[in-house]
N, C-alpha and C positions, 0 to 999 in steps of 0.2 A: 341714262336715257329714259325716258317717260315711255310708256305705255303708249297702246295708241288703237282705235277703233277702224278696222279694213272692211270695208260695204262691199258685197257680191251681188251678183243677179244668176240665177240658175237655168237653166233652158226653157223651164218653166214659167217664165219672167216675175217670180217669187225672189224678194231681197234678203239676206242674212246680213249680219254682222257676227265678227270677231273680234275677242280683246286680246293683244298680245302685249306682253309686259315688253320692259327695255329690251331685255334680251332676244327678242321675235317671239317667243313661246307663246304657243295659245294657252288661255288660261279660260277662257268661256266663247261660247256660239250662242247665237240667239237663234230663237225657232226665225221661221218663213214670216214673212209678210207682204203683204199683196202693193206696198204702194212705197214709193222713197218716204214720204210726210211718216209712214208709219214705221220706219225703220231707225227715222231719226229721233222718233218720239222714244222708241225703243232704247236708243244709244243715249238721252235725256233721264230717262227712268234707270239706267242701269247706273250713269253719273250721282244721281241723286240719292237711291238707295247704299250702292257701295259706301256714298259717303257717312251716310244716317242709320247705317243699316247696325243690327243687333247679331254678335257671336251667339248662335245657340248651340250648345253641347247635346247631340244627340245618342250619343255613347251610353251603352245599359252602365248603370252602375258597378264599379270594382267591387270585390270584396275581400277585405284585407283578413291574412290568418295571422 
C-alpha cells in the first residue's frame, strides 16, 4: 500500500500535514501553515524534493584501528 499525505486544522485554524507510509506510520509533520493553498504547496514541495532529493551523510567520521 502507498503512503499517503492526512491534512489537519488545529484550534488555532493553523494546517499541518503528515506522511505516513503503507503501514499508517508517521514518517514526517510539516510545520503550521496559515492557509489550505499553502499546505498543499507544502505537500507539492515535499513530493518534488523526496523525489530529487540528495542522501547526505551527516555521521562524524569512523576511525578504523
Amino acid at each position: 500500500m502507498a503512503g499517503r499525505f492526512e491534512v489537519h486544522q488545529d484550534d488555532e485554524k493553523f494546517y499541518k500535514f503528515r506522511l505516513k507510509d503503507g503501514d499508517g506510520k508517521i514518517v514526517a509533520v510539516s510545520p503550521r501553515f496559515r492557509s489550505l493553498s499553502g499546505v498543499v504547496a507544502g505537500i507539492d514541495a515535499m513530493r518534488e524534493n523526496a523525489a530529487t532529493g540528495l542522501v547526505v551523510d551527516l555521521r562524524k567520521p569512523h576511525h578504523q584501528s
